[in-house]
KOLFIKE-596416 format. One line per 8 residues: their letters; for each residue x, y, z of C-alpha. Coordinates in nm, 3 decimals. Each point is the difference from the previous one (the first is absolute). Layout:
N
a> X,Y,Z ~ ...
//
This chain:
398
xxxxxxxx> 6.115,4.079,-4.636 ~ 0.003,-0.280,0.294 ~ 0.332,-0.213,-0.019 ~ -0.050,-0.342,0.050 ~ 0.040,-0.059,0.339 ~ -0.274,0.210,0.049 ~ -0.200,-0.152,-0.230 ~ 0.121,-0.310,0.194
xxxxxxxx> -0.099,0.116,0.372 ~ -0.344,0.075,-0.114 ~ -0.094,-0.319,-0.160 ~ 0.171,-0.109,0.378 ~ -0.274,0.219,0.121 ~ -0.287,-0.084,-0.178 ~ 0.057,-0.409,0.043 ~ 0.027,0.103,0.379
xxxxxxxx> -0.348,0.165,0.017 ~ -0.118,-0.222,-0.224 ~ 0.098,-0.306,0.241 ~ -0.094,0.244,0.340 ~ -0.375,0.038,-0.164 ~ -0.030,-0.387,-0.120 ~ 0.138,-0.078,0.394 ~ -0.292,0.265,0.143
xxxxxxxx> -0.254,-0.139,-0.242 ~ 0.092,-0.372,0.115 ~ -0.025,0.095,0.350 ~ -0.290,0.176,-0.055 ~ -0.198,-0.274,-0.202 ~ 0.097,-0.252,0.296 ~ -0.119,0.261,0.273 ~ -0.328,0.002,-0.222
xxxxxxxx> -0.013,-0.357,-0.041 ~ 0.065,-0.077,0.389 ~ -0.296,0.256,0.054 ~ -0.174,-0.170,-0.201 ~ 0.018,-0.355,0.147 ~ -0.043,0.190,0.323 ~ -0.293,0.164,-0.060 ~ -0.133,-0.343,-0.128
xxxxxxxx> 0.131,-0.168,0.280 ~ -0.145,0.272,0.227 ~ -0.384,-0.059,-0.141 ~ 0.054,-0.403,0.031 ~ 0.102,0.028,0.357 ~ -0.314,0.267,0.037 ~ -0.234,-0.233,-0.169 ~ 0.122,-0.303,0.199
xxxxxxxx> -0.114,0.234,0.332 ~ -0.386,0.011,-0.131 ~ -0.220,-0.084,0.281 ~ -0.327,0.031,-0.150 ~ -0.219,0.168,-0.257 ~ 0.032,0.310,0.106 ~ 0.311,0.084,-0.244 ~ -0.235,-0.051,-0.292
xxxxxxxx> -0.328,0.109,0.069 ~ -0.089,0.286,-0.228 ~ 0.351,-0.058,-0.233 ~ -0.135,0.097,-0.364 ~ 0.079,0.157,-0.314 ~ 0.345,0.021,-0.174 ~ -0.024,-0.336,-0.201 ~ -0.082,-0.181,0.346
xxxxxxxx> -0.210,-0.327,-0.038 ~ -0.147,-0.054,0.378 ~ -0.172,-0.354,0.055 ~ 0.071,0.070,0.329 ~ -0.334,0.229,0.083 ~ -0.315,-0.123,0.158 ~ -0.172,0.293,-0.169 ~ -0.248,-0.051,-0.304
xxxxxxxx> 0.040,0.208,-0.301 ~ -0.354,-0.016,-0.108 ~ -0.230,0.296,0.044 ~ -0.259,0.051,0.253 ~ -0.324,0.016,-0.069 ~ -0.137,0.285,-0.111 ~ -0.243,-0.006,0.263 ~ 0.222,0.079,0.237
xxxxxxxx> 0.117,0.359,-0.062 ~ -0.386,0.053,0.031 ~ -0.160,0.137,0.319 ~ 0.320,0.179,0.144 ~ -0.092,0.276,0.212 ~ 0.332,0.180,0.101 ~ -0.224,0.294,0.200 ~ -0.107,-0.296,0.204
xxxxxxxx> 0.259,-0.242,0.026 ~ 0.294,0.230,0.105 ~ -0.091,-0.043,0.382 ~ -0.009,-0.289,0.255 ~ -0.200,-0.289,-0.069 ~ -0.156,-0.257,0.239 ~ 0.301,-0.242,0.118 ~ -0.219,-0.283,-0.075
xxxxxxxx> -0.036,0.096,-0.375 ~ -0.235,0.175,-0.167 ~ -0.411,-0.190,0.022 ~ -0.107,0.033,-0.369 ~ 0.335,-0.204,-0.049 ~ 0.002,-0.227,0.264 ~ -0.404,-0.059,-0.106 ~ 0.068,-0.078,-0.354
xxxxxxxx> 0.259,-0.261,0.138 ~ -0.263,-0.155,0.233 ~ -0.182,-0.072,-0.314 ~ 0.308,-0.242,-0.156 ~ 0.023,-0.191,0.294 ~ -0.374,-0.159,0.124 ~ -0.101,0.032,0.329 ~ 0.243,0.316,0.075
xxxxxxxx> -0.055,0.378,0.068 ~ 0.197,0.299,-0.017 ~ 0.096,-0.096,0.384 ~ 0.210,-0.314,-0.104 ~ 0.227,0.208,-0.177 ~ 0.310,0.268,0.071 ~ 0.150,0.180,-0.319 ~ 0.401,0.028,0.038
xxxxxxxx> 0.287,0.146,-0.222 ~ 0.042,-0.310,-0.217 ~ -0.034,-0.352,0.089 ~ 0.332,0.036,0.239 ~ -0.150,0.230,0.192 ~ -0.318,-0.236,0.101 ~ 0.286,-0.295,0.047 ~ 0.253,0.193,0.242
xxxxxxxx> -0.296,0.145,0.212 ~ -0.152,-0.355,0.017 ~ 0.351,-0.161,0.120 ~ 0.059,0.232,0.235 ~ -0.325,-0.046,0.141 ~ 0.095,-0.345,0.144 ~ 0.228,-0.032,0.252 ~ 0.360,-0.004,-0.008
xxxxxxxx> 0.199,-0.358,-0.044 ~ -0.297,-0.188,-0.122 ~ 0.019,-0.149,-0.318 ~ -0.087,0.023,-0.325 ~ 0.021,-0.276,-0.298 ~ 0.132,0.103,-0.285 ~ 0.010,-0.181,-0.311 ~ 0.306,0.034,-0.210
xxxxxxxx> 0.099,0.158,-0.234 ~ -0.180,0.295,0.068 ~ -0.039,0.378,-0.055 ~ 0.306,0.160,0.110 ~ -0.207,0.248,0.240 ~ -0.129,-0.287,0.203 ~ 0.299,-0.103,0.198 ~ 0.087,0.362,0.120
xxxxxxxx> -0.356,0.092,0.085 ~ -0.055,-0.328,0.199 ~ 0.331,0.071,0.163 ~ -0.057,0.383,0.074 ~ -0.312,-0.081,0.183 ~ 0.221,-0.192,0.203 ~ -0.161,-0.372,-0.060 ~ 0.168,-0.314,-0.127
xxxxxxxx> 0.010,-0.121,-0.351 ~ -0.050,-0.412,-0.061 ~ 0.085,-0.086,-0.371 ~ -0.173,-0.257,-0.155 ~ 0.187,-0.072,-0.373 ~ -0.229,-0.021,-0.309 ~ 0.023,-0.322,-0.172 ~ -0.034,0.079,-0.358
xxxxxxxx> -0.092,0.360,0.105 ~ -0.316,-0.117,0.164 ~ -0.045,-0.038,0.377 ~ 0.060,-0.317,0.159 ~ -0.275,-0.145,0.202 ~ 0.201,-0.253,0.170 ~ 0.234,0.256,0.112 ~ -0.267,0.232,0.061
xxxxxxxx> -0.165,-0.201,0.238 ~ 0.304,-0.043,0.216 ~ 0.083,0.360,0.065 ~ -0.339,0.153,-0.016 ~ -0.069,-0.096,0.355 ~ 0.187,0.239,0.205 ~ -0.019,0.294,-0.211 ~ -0.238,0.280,0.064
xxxxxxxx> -0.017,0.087,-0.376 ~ 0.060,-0.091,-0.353 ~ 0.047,0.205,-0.305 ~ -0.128,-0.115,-0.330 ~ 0.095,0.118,-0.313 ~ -0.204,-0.103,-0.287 ~ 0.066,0.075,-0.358 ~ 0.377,0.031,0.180
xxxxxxxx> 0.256,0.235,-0.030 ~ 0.268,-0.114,-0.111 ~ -0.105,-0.337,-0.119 ~ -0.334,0.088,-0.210 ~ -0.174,-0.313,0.147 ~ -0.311,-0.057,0.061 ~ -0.101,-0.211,0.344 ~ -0.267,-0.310,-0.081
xxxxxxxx> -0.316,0.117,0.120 ~ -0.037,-0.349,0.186 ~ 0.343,0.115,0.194 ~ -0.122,0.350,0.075 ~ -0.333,-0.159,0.136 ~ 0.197,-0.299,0.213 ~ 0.200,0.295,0.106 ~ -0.331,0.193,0.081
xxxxxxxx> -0.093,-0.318,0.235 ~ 0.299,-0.015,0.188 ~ 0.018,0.322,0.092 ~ -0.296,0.033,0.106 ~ 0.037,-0.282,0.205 ~ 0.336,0.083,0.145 ~ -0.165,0.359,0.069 ~ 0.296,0.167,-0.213
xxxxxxxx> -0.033,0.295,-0.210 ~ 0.012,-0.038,-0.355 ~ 0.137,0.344,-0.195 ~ -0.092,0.030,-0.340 ~ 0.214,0.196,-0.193 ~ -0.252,-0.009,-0.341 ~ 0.173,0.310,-0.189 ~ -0.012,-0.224,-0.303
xxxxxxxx> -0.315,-0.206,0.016 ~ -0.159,0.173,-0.315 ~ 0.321,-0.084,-0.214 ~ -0.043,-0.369,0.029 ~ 0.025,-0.181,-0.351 ~ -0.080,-0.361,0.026 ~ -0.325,0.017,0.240 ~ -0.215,0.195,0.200
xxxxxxxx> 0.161,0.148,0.339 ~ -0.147,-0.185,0.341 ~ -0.078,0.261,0.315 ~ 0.128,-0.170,0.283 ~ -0.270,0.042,0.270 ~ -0.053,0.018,0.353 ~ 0.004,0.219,0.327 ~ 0.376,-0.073,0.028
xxxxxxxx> 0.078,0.127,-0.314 ~ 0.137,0.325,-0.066 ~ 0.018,0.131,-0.435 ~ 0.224,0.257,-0.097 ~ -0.037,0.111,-0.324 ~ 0.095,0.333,-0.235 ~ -0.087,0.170,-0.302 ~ 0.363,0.030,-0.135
xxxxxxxx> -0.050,-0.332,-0.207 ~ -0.297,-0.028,-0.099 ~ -0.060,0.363,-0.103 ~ 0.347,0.095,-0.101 ~ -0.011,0.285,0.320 ~ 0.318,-0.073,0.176 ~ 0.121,0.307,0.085 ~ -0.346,0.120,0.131
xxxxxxxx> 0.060,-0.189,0.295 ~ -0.315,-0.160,0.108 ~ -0.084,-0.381,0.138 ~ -0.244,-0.115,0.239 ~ -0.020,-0.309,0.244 ~ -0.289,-0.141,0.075 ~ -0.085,-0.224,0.322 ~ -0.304,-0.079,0.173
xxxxxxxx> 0.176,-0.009,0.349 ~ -0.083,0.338,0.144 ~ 0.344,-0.012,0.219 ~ 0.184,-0.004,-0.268 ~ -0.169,0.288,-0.191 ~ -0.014,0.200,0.315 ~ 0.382,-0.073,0.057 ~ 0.107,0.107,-0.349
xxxxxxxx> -0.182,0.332,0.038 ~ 0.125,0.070,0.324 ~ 0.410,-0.026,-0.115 ~ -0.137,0.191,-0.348 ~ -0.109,0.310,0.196 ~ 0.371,-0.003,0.169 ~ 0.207,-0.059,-0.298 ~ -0.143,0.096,-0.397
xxxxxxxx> -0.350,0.075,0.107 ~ -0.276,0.010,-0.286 ~ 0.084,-0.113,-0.340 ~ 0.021,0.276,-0.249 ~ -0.352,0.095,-0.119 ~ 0.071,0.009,-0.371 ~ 0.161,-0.265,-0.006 ~ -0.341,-0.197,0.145
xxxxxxxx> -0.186,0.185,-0.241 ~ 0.162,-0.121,-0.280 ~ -0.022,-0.336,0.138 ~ -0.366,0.062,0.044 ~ -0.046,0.108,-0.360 ~ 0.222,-0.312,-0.102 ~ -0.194,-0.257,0.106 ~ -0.282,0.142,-0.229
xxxxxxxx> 0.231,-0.117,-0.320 ~ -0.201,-0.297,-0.183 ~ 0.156,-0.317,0.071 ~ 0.132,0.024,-0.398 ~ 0.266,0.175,0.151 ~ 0.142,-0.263,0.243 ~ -0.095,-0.272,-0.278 ~ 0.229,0.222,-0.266
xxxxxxxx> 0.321,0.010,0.248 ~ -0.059,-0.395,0.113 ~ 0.059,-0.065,-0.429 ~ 0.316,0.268,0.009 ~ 0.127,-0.178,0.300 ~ -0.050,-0.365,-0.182 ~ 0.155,0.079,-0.286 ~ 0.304,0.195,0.213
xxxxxxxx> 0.020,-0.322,0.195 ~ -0.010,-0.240,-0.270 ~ 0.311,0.261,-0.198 ~ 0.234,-0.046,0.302 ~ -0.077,-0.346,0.108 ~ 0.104,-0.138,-0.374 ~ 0.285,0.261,0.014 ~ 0.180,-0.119,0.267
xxxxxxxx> -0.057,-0.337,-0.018 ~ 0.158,-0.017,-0.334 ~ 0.305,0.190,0.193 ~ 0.066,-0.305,0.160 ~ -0.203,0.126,0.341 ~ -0.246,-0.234,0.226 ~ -0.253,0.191,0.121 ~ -0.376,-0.019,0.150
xxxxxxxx> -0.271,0.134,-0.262 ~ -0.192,0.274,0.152 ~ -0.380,-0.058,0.037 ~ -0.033,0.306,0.138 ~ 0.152,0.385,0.090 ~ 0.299,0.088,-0.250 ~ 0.313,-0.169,0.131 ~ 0.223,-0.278,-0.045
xxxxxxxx> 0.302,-0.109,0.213 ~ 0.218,-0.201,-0.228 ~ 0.302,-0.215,0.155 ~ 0.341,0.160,-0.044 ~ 0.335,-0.050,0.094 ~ 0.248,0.269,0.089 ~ -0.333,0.213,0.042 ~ 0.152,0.292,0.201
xxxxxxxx> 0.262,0.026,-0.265 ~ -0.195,-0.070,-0.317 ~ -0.261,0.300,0.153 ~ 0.287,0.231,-0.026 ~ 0.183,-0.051,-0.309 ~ -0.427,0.022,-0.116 ~ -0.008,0.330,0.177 ~ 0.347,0.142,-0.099
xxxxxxxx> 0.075,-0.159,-0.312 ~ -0.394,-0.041,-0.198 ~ -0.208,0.274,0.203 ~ -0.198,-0.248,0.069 ~ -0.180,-0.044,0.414 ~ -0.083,-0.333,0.125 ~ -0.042,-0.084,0.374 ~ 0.185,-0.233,0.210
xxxxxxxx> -0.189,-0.309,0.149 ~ 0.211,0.015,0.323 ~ -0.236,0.311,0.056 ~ -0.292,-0.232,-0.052 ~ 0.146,-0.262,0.247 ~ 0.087,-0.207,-0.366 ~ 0.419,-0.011,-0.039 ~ 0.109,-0.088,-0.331
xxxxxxxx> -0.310,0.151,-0.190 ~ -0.100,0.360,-0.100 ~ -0.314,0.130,-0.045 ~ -0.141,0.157,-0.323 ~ -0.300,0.199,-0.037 ~ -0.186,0.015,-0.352 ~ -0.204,0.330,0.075 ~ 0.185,0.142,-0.313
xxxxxxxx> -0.146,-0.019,-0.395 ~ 0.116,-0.277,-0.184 ~ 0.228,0.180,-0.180 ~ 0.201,0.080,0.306 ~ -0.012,-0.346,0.125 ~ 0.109,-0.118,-0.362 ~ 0.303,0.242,0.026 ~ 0.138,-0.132,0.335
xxxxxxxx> -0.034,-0.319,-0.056 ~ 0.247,0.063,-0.238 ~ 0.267,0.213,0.222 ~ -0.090,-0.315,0.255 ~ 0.140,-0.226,-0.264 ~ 0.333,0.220,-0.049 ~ 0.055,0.029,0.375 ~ -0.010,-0.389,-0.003
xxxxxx> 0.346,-0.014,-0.220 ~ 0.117,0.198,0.304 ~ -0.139,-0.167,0.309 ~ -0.038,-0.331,0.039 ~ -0.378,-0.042,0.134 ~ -0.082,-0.355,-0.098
//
């Protein structure tokens, strides 16, 4: 048998483990804790570095909600996975782009052939070769905000970016007029990314005139002309006009890789084919063959996405503005770039907090807005809208 003051020493004991473990635990939970609010304060001070896009692109899966892609999640037509000949197109290809494609452009714009037209990887491609074309320190107006892209292609080609602001995200001809003169270029984009406006066809055709007068280039960046929703798209013509265009939006194909531009100046043609041979050379040749087989799709097919893209359009409009946002509504493309305070913060706590990817309007030259892209089902949309809403409580945006 124990006497008592054993019995004594080891309830002594037992209270002095007891308190050592509750001490280790406490130190432990606050060890765990600070790691915690590190690790948080870590990813804020990571997502208050984000420079551009490029963090984002391709994010998916695991609950994530990303109105931050430019990327339609409609299906192709199945015309296009017709008319692939891999025995054929796993070899070099003319740097020009291939005829039968080229041709069967010719015959959407009147007046063209197959010689007005180079086929690039994607619409940047056809933009960066065209830039760097010109020569360096020139300048080029460009109306803001704009497509992220634009600025560091302009700048990489080594030529001089003029802003002219939107005025209820339209171009202002006023302004316009004032700082066309001593540029060598402008670049249009029209629907717009990130606004979703639509230029007035009397503006695009005043615009036509005074180029043309002024002897400046006019680039067309048309990616989205067939998702228009209000009215028909205008061309703009003329020999100083150069149209760079895709199929990634209008035939769901962005990952295939293939635009075109399209300019009736043989210098400029000549030019871009020239740097192509030196840098990607020929577009890949399945790619063009899809796009070939594409643009055999009945126009039911572009008609079908324009009434997806409405009804996407008219979901997020109404969604935000009864958030308490002011906002443009999109005529056109799938974007809108709501006003928002605190934007760099309110995109992380999004990110970190909800799973849910927005872009900053800094990267679109528009502080104190983000952009949101509806190519997502309505579902989706319906579902961050909501995590938007709870992110609100923690970020004041308003």
């Amino acid at each position: 048998m124990r006497s008592n003051s054993q019995d004594e020493a080891v309830q002594r004991d037992g209270m002095l483990v007891s308190s050592t473990m509750k001490m280790e635990m406490k130190t432990l939970s606050n060890k765990t804790t600070k790691s915690t609010k590190d690790n948080q304060s870590f990813k804020m001070t990571e997502m208050l570095k984000l420079k551009s896009p490029a963090d984002f692109i391709g994010k998916q899966g695991n609950g994530v909600i990303s109105f931050g892609s430019g990327q339609p999640d409609l299906p192709p037509p199945q015309e296009a996975f017709q008319g692939i000949d891999l025995t054929r197109d796993l070899r070099y290809g003319l740097i020009q782009g291939e005829v039968k494609l080229r041709e069967s452009l010719a015959r959407e714009y009147p007046g063209s052939t197959a010689e007005n037209f180079v086929i690039t990887n994607g619409a940047s491609e056809a933009l960066d070769l065209i830039f760097r074309g010109w020569s360096k320190g020139e300048k080029v107006l460009l109306p803001r905000p704009y497509y992220y892209s634009y600025l560091p292609i302009i700048e990489l080609a080594g030529m001089v970016p003029v802003f002219t602001d939107l005025v209820d995200g339209r171009i202002d001809l006023d302004d316009f007029k004032k700082k066309i003169k001593d540029c060598r270029a402008v670049l249009i984009n029209s629907p717009s990314n990130p606004t979703g406006r639509v230029e007035a066809i009397e503006t695009l055709k005043e615009i036509e005139k005074i180029t043309q007068k002024l002897g400046v280039y006019v680039v067309s960046d048309e990616v989205y002309k067939d998702l228009i929703y209000e009215r028909e798209n205008y061309h703009i013509n003329g020999d100083h006009v150069i149209t760079v265009n895709s199929f990634s939006k209008t035939y769901c194909m962005c990952g295939v890789r293939v635009g075109y531009l399209w300019s009736s100046d043989k210098k400029v043609v000549e030019n871009v084919c020239e740097m192509k041979t030196h840098t990607s050379m020929n577009t890949n040749l399945v790619g063009q063959d899809m796009a070939l087989s594409a643009m055999r799709a009945p126009k039911e097919y572009i008609a079908k996405q324009q009434q997806i893209w409405r009804q996407r359009r008219d979901y997020i409009y109404k969604g935000l503005v009864d958030l308490g946002f002011d906002l443009w509504k999109p005529e056109g493309a799938f974007y809108v770039l709501p006003k928002c305070k605190n934007a760099r913060e309110f995109l992380s706590v999004l990110y970190n907090d909800f799973k849910v990817i927005t872009y900053l309007g800094e990267w679109f030259g528009a502080p104190d807005r983000i952009r949101l892209s509806y190519a997502l089902d309505i579902d989706q949309i319906e579902e961050g809208l909501g995590r938007i809403r709870q992110a609100m409580q923690k970020v004041t945006v308003l």
